[in-house]
C-alpha positions in Angstrom: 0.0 0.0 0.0 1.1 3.4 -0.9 -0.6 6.5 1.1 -2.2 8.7 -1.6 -1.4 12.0 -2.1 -3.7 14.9 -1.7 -4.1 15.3 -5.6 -5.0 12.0 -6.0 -8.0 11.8 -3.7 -10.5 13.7 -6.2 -12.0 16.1 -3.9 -14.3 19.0 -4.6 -13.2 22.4 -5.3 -15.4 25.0 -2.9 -17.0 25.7 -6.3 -17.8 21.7 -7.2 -19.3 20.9 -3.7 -21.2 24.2 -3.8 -22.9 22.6 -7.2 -22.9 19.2 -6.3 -25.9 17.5 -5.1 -26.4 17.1 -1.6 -27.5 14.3 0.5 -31.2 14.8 1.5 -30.4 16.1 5.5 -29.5 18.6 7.5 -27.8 19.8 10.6 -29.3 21.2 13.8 -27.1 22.5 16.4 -28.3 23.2 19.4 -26.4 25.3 21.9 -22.9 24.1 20.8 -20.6 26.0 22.6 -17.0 24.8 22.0 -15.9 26.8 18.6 -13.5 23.5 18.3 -16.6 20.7 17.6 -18.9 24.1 15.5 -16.0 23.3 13.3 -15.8 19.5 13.5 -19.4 19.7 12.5 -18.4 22.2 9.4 -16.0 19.2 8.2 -18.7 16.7 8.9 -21.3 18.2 7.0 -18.7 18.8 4.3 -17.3 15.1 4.2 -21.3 14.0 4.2 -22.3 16.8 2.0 -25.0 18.0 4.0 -27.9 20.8 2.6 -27.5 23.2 5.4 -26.3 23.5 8.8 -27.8 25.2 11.3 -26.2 27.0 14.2 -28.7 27.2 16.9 -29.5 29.4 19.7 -26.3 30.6 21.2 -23.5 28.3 18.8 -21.4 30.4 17.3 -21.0 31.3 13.5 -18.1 32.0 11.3 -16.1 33.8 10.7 -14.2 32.9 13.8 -10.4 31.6 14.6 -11.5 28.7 16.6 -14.1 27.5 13.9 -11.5 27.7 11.3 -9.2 26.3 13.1 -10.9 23.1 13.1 -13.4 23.4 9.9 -10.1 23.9 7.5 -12.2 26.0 5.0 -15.5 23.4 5.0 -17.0 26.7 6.5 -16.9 28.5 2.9 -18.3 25.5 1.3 -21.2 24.3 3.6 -24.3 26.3 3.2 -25.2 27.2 7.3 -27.2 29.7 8.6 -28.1 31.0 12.4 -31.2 29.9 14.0 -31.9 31.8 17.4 -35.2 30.0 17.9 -34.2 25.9 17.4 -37.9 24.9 18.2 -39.2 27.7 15.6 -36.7 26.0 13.1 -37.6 22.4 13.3 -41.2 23.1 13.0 -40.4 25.2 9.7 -38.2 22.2 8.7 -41.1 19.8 9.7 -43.5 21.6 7.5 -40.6 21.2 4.7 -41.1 17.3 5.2 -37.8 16.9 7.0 -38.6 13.6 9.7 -37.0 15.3 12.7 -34.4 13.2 14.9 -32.4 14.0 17.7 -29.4 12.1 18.8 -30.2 11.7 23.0 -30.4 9.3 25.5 -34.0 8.8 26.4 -36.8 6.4 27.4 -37.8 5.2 24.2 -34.5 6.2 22.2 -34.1 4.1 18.9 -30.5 2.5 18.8 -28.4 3.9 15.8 -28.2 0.2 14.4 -32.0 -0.4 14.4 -32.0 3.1 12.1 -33.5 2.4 8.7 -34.0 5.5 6.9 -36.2 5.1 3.4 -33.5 6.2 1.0 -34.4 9.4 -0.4 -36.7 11.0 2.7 -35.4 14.2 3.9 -34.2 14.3 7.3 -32.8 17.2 10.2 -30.1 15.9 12.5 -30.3 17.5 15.9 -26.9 17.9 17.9 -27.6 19.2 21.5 -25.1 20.9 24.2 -22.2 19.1 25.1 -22.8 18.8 28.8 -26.9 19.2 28.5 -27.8 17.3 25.7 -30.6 17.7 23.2 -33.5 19.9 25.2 -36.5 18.5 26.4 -38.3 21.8 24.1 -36.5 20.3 20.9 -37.1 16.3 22.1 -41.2 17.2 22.6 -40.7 18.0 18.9 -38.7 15.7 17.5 -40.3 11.8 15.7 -37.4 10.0 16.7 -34.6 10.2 19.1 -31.3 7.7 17.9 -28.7 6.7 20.9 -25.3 4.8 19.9 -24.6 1.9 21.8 -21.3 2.4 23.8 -19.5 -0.1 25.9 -17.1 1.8 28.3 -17.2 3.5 31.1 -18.7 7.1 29.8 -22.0 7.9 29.0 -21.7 9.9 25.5 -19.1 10.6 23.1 -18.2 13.9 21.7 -20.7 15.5 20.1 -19.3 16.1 16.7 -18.0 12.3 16.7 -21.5 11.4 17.4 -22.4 13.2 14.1 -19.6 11.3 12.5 -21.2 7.9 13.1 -24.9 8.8 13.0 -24.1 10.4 9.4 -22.0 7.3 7.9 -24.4 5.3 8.8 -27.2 7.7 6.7 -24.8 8.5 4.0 -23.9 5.1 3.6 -27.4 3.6 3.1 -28.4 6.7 0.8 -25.4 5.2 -1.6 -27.2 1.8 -2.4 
């Protein structure tokens, strides 16, 4: 095996993704407040190609050192916008047709393997606080609430590596 060089991976210029087609979801953060995983989620959406990503109630928005620092220019190629009122959005979104689904822990959680998504339905991915979690506001709202299974000692992962695996496993069945 030979490690491939930058130039050789194919990527999207900011102009390509901007055109491309988009995988039929979107981002909700809610109250995000390390700059470091706003970014993350900037990447994310980029590697994913996500339609939007919102920045709710008091995350942050670009342009900012600590976002760039960790977005790596996904920033000026994922389409986001700032959403004060998260509940306000995800009843817009719901009216769009997105299914709404927040990744939390709760009663009647859906584990992420059990997760079928129809191939083609539009979905909006809610990410809550790193130490609160999803609201109870936005989980009244939501259809389904997704939990990864984890076998250590902690009770959650990082948010924006949550995002990681809850996407793959979207992306990858909207491939087929």
């Amino acid at each position: 095996m030979k490690k491939r060089m930058m130039e050789e991976m194919g990527r999207l210029s900011i102009p390509e993704f901007i055109a491309a087609d988009k995988f039929p979801y979107v981002l909700v953060l809610e109250n995000i407040r390390s700059l470091n995983n706003v970014g993350s989620f900037f990447r994310t959406a980029d590697a994913f190609r996500a339609e939007t990503l919102f920045l709710g109630g008091y995350t942050q928005a670009p342009p900012h050192r600590e976002i760039t620092k960790s977005a790596l220019g996904a920033e000026l190629a994922v389409p986001w916008q700032k959403a004060e009122d998260v509940p306000m959005l995800l009843k817009s979104l719901k009216q769009e047709g997105y299914t709404l689904v927040a990744v939390e822990q709760v009663e009647e959680s859906m584990l992420l393997q059990h997760f079928d998504p129809p191939t083609g339905a539009k979905f909006a991915f809610v990410f809550g606080n790193e130490v609160e979690g999803v609201s109870q506001e936005v989980i009244d709202l939501v259809d389904i609430c997704l939990e990864i299974p984890q076998f250590g000692t902690k009770h959650s992962f990082n948010v924006s590596v949550s995002a990681g695996i809850v996407l793959w496993k979207f992306v990858e069945k909207n491939l087929t």
